[in-house]
Phi, psi and omega in degrees: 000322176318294180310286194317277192339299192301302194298323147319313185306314197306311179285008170227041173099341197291195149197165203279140193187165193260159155267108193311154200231324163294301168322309203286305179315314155334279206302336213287310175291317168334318188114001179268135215220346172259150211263349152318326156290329154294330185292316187292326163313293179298336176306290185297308188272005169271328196274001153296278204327297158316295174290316200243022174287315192307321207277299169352310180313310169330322219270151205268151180294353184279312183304321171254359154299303170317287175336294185303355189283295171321294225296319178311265185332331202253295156017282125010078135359011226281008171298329193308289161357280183308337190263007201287343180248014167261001183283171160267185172302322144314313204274334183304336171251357140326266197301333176270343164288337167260012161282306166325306174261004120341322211250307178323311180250230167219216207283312193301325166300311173323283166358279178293340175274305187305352164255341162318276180330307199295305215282296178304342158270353170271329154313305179298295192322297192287344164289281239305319206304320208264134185221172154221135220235142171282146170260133179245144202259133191293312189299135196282337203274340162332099180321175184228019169266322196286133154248188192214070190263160179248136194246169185223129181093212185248135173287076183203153223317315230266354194256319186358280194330297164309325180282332177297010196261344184307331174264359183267346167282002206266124184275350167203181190299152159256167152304296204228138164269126173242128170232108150323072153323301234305349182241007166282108174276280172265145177235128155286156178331285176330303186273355170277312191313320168319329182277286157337322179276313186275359158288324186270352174279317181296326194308303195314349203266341224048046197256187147212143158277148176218160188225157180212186180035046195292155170263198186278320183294295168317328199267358150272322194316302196272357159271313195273004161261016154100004184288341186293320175286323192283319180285335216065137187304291177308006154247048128247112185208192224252022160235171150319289174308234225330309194317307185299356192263302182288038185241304170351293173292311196280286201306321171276345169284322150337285159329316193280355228260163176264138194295133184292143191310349173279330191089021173261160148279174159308178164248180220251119169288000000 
């Protein structure tokens, strides 16, 4: 409505404007809590503007310097304040930067940096949470080819990084990778490509990948981008204990295979 209204205005003399911030807060301590107090709001200062501009002239500039003084002041968070040290660190800078530049510069800037910020420090919180953990395995009967890790959190651009280090950590070839989702909530583009890659490495390797526990986002992400086809339907499956049975199977299919003119083996269809 907002929108539609600036572009209207222009053609009746008008100009494009905002929603007061000030205004709303007003209204909001008044008790007004409905978009009916702004309508009223709007009434009342058009039946100024008309009627009552001449006494409106009157009124001394000291006078609505106060107001706007109040208006400021009743505004203020300032309770937030007392409470800044039981908060972290982040959110303390968040908040004195978009306080700062507020009152320095003006709001909009304020805004925009502080959605910056927030959007970068919810980045940093959320890589910290996503890890990946070896899983070890008890059973004796277990190829010493397989290895078996678990990821935890979300798989996306800002994490990337922990999964490429998994074959640069790896002190020898594996046969086969069994990697556990079952504790992924999302994977974004960035962590599929990750995936994709570390597929395509083993394979040069003769290796194979298998995947297990998809949750629901990851496992459309990776059916509608083909990847699922490209790993194969039989290395997706949907428990641990299945993932160890085919990678078992992938380890022994390996074993048999002859190295390839590339120096691989093939990988386990």
């Amino acid at each position: 409505a907002q929108g539609a209204a600036n572009l209207i205005a222009p053609l009746f003399g008008g100009f494009a404007a905002t929603g007061a911030i000030a205004r709303t807060a007003t209204n909001v301590r008044s008790g007004g809590r409905t978009p009916v107090a702004g309508i009223i709001h709007s009434v009342v200062l058009l039946a100024v503007v008309l009627a009552l501009a001449p006494l409106a002239h009157h009124i001394p500039l000291a006078t609505l310097s106060a107001i706007v003084v109040m208006v400021s002041v009743h505004m203020g968070e300032w309770h937030a304040f007392k409470t800044l040290g039981r908060f972290s660190a982040a959110y303390r800078t968040v908040l004195l930067s978009t306080f700062f530049i507020t009152v320095v510069f003006d709001l909009t800037l304020a805004v925009e940096l502080g959605l910056v910020m927030a959007s970068l420090f919810f980045i940093h919180r959320v890589s910290d949470l996503t890890r990946i953990e070896p899983v070890p395995q008890d059973n004796a009967g277990i190829d010493p080819r397989i290895q078996v890790f678990r990821l935890f959190g979300s798989l996306f651009f800002g994490a990337a990084n922990k999964l490429e280090s998994l074959l640069v950590a790896a002190d020898t070839r594996p046969a086969v990778i069994v990697l556990s989702l079952d504790k992924v909530i999302n994977i974004d583009t960035t962590g599929l490509e990750i995936l994709q890659n570390l597929h395509r490495t083993l394979a040069k390797q003769g290796a194979s990948l298998v995947l297990c526990g998809l949750n629901a986002q990851p496992a459309s992400l990776i059916a509608r981008s083909g990847f699922a086809t490209q790993l194969g339907e039989a290395n997706i499956v949907g428990s641990l204990e299945a993932a160890l049975a085919r990678a078992s199977a992938c380890a022994a299919k390996a074993g048999e295979l002859s190295p390839s003119p590339l120096g691989g083996a093939s990988p386990v269809p």
